[in-house]
C-alpha positions in Angstrom: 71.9 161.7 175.6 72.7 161.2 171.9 75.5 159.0 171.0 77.5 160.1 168.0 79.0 158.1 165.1 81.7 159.5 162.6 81.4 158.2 159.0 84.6 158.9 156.1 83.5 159.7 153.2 86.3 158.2 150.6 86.2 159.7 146.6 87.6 156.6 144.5 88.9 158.0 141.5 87.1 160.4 139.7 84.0 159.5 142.1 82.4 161.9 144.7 79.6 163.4 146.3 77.8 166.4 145.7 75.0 166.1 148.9 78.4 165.5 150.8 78.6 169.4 152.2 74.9 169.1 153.6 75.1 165.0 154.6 75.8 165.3 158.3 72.6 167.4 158.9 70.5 165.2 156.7 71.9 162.1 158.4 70.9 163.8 161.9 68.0 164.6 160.8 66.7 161.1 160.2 69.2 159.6 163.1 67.6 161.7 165.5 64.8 159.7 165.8 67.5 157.2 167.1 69.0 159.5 169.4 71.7 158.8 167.2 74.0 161.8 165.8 76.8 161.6 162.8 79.7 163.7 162.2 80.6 163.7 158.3 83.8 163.9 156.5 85.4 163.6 154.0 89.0 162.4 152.6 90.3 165.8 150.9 92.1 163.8 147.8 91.0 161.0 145.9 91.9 157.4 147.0 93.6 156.1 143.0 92.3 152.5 142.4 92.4 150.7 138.5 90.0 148.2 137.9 90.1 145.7 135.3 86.5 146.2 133.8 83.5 146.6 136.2 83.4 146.8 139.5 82.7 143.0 141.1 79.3 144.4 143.5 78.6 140.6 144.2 75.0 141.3 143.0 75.2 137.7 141.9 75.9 136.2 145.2 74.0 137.0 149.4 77.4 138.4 150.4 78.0 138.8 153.9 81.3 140.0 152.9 83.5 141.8 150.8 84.0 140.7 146.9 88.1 140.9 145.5 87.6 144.3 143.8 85.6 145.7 147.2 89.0 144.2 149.1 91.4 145.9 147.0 90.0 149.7 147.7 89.7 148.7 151.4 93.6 147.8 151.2 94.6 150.8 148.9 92.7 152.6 151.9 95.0 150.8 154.2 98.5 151.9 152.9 98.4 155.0 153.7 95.6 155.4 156.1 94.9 153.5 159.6 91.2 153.1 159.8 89.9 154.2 163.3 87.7 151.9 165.7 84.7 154.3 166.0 84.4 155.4 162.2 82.4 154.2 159.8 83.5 154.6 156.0 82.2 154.8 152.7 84.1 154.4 149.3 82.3 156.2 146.4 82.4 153.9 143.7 81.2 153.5 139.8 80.3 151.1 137.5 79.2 148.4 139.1 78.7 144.7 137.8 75.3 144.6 138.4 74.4 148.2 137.1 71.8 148.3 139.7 73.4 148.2 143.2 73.2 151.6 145.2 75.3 151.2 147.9 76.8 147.7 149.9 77.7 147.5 153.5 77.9 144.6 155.7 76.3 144.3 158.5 78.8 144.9 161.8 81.5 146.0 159.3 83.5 149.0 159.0 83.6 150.1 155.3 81.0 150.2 153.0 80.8 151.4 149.3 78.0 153.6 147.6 78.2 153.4 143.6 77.7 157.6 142.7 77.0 156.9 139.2 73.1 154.9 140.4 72.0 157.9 142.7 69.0 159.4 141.4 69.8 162.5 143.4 70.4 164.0 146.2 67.5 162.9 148.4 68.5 159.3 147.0 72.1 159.7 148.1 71.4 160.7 151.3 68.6 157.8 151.7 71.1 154.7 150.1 73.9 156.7 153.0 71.8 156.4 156.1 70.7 153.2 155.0 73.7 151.4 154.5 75.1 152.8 157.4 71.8 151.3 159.8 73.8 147.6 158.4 77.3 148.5 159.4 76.6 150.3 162.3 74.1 148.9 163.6 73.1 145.5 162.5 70.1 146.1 161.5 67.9 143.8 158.2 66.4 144.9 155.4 62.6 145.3 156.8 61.3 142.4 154.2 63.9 139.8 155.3 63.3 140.8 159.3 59.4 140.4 158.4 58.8 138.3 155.7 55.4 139.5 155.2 56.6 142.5 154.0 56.8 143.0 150.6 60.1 144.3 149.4 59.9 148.5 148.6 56.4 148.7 150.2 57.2 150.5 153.3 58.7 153.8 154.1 61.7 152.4 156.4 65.1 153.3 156.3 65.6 149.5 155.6 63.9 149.0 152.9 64.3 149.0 149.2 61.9 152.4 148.7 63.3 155.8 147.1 62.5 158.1 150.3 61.2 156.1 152.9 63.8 157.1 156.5 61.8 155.8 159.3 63.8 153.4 162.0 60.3 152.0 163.3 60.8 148.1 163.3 57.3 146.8 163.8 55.4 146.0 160.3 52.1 147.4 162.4 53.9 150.5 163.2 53.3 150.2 166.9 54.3 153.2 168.6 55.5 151.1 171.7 58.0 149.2 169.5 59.3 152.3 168.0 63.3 152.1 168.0 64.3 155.4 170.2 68.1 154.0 170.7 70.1 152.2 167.8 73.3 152.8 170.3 71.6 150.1 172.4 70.9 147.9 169.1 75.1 148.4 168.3 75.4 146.4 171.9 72.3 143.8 171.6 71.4 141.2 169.2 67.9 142.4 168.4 68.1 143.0 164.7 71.2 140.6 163.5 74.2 138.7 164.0 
């Protein structure tokens, strides 16, 4: 049996999505492996934040965390919405500090934030999705700091800094036997994270 997520897609601004109509099936499609399955949605108007100059990504810092401007959408959220215990959401963003960062999620958090204007396209947006929601869902590392002999963009895991790479295998020799075939165990376990 499959366990199924729900993930909130949140336009910030003038900021959305346009893989967003196809993104559940693309998420189940690299999920499955997982026996994991997502249901996709999306906030019909956009949440109104102002920011004074670019958005604070915390590029500069190992955040574990949420930086001021990253708190302030969360709480503009809040108002007028009550986040739900078993969704996961994700606050499409622009402009970012660093001008580099794709998406930011915390690991065992609830809301992460993917910056629309750094997508290369749709196969990329769908990648940086799935992949920041393996941290906040499911605890899981980036595949070079969980095997440091890994070399950062090298492999074709979900986990790792690579364009296109979706696999959820978590052994750097690719061993079928260590292949992950439940993340809804991982969401209970300490196996990949705090």
């Amino acid at each position: 049996n499959s366990e199924t997520y729900r993930v909130m897609l949140v336009p910030v601004n003038t900021n959305t999505l346009s893989v967003a109509g196809t993104l559940q099936e693309q998420l189940n499609t690299i999920y499955k492996q997982a026996v994991v399955q997502w249901t996709v949605e999306q906030e019909k108007t956009p949440l109104q934040v102002s920011f004074t100059g670019k958005f604070d990504d915390g590029a500069s810092d190992m955040l574990s965390n949420y930086t001021d401007d990253m708190k302030k959408v969360i709480n503009a959220y809040t108002k007028d919405h009550r986040m739900q215990n078993d969704t996961y959401y994700l606050f499409m963003v622009s402009n970012s500090d660093s001008g580099n960062t794709l998406g930011y999620m915390p690991r065992k958090k609830q809301a992460g934030f993917i910056f629309v204007d750094k997508l290369l396209d749709n196969a990329n947006a769908v990648k940086t999705i799935a992949h920041e929601l393996g941290h906040g869902a499911f605890r899981l590392k980036h595949t070079f700091s969980e095997y440091p002999s890994l070399t950062k963009g090298k492999t074709d895991n979900l986990m790792d800094y690579n364009t296109s790479g979706t696999n959820l295998y978590h052994s750097p020799s690719r061993n079928p036997s260590m292949h992950m075939s439940s993340l809804h165990t991982l969401h209970t376990t300490t196996v990949f994270g705090q």
